[in-house]
N, C-alpha and C positions, 0 to 999 in steps of 0.2 A: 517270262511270259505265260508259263503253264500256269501261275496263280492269278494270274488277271483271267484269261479262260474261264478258268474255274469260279471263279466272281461272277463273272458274265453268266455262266449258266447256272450259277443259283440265284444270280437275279431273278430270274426268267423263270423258276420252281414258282410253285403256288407259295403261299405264305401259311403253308403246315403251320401249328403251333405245339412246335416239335425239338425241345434244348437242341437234338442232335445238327437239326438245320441253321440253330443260329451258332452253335461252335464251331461247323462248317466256314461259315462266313466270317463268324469271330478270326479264325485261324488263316482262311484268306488275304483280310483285311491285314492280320498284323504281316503276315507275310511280305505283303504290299508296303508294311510300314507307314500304313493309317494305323495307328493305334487307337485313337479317338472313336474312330468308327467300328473298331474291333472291343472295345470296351460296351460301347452302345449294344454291339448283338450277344456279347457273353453276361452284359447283364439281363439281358432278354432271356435268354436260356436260363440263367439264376432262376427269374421270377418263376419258372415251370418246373425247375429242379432245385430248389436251393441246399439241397442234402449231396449235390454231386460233387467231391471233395477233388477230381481231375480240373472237374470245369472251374473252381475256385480258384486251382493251382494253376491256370492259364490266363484265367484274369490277373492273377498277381504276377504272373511274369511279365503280362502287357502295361501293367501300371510302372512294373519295375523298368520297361523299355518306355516310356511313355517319359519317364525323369521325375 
């Protein structure tokens, strides 16, 4: 339940256009095991950092949990 919380109040965050915000969610998301939707925010963050090789490395672990 702590990561549904954590979802809910970054919903409710302004929509910074800020990688850190959507890894946040990204990492929520997969946590929750939406992957789908956790791919949609870590590619959001790509587009503001595409040089971040961490955040790369957790989109490929969601694609790789994704199947």
């Amino acid at each position: 339940m702590r990561s549904l919380a954590f979802l809910l109040l970054l919903a409710a965050a302004p929509a910074f256009a800020q990688p850190e915000l959507h890894r946040a969610r990204g990492d929520a998301w997969r946590a929750l095991d939406e992957f789908r939707a956790a791919l949609a925010e870590y590619d959001a963050a790509l587009r503001l950092a595409p040089q971040d090789a961490a955040l790369l490395a957790e989109r490929a672990l969601t694609l790789h949990r994704l199947g």
